[in-house]
N, C-alpha and C positions, 0 to 999 in steps of 0.2 A: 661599705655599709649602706645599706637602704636608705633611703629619707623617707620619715614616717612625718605625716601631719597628726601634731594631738592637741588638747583644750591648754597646755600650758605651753607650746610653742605661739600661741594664739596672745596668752598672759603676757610669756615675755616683751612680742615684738605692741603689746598694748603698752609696757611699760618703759618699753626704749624711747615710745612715740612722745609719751607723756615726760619724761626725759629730759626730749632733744626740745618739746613745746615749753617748757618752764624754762630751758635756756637761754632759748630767743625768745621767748614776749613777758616771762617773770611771772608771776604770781599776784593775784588780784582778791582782799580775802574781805570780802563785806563793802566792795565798792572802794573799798584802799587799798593802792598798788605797794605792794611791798619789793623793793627791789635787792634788797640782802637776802630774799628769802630763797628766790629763783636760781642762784647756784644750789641750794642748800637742799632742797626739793629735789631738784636735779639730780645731785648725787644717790641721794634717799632710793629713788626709783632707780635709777642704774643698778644699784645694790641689789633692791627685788628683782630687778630683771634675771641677774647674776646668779641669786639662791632659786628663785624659778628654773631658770635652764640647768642648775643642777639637779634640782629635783626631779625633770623631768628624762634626764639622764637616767637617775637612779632608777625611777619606775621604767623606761624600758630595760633596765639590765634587768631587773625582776619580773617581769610579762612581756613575755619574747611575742605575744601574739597582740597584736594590732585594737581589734575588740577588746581586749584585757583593760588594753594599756588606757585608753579610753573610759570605760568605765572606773578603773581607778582612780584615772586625775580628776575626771568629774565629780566622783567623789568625795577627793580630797578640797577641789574647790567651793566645794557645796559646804564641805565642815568647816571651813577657812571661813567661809561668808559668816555661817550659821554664828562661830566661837566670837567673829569682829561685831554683830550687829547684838550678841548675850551684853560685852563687852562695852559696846557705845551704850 
């Protein structure tokens, strides 16, 4: 199998980092360190990473071309952003 770089192998290892950083330094939310929250977080984002890399599985089984595959997930990111920021 080839190795493709795409926008959501980019997502995941964003969200492994953020991850493994709430594991060792915790969670700081308004100037107050929360220290029960930092596993909790942690896990949180390991799970997106998890449904990310499967996502981005699925979109290349469905756009076997490169540019495709690309434009899709940027896509998909874009509505992601768009549906969280209707949403906040």
């Amino acid at each position: 199998m080839k190795f493709r770089i795409t926008p959501l192998n980019f997502a995941s290892a964003f969200f492994l980092i953020v991850a493994v950083y709430s594991w060792v330094y915790g969670i700081q939310v308004s100037g107050t360190h929360i220290k029960g929250m930092g596993n909790t977080l942690g896990w949180i984002f390991l799970l997106f990473a998890v449904v990310v890399s499967f996502m981005d599985i699925m979109f290349r089984n469905f756009f076997p071309e490169t540019k495709k595959v690309w434009i899709v997930e940027l896509s998909f990111i874009t509505l992601a952003a768009i549906i969280f920021l209707l949403v906040k």
